[in-house]
Phi, psi and omega in degrees: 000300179321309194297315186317299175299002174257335157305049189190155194273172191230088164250120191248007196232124182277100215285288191271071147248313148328297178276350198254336180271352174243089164188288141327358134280290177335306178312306164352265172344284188320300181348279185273358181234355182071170204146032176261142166331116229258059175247131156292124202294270185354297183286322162336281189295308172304312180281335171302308183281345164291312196287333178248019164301287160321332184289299196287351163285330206269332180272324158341291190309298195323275186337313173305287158004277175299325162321277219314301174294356180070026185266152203281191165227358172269131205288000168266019210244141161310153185244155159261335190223146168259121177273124174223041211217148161084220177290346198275012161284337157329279199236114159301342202228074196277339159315279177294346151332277197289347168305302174337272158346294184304280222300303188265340135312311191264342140316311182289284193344315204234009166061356156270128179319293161350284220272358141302282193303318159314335186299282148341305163278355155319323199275299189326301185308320187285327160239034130262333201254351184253305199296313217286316135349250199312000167266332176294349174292295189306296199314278205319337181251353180256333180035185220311002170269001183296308178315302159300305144308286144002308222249330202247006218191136225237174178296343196211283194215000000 
């Protein structure tokens, strides 16, 4: 039993409870303090909608991955397989990518500021308070192929 439970990265921070608390405060924010993008709602609405075109390519992409491989998708569960394939030749991490993205595509979208910065810092949390946990996990159960991966594949983009 103990081995089951060391077998998982040691994450203590649930990424979308996170991203989803910054996407509602940014809303928050705005409400009550104002905060819109000093843009034309047109350039607005184009950069936005690329950014959350992309988000919806890159968590598609992830999710499929993961389908295909029978791998879970909440980040405190054991992995079986190092996904390097796909989207994940990109990016390690294309999940918390398209949250990053999405969050700040639907701030350009909706000319708020607020939910661009919350956003950021979400992204910040995820890489300092998430990735460095599952990659020291990843390391510790895949070892050099991890390792390797790492080396050819960059944390985001």
């Amino acid at each position: 039993m103990s081995e089951q439970l060391e077998d998982r990265p040691e994450v203590f921070v649930h990424p979308p409870t996170v991203f989803f608390s910054a996407l509602l405060v940014g809303f928050i924010i705005r409400f009550f303090a104002g905060g819109y993008l000093p843009i034309p709602d047109i350039l607005g609405e184009a950069i936005g909608g690329v950014l959350l075109l992309a988000a919806l390519v890159f968590v598609i992409s992830a999710v499929t991955a993961f389908a295909e491989t029978g791998e879970t998708l909440p980040p405190a569960t054991p992995s079986h397989v190092l996904l390097t394939e796909g989207v994940y030749r990109f990016s390690r991490n294309p999940i918390y990518l398209a949250m990053v993205l999405f969050g700040v595509g639907f701030g350009f979208a909706t000319l708020n500021v607020w939910i661009i910065a919350t956003t950021l810092i979400a992204g910040a949390i995820f890489h300092f308070a998430v990735i460095p946990q599952e990659e020291a996990y990843l390391e510790r159960k895949f070892g050099v192929d991890y390792r390797e991966f790492k080396e050819r594949t960059r944390r985001w983009l």
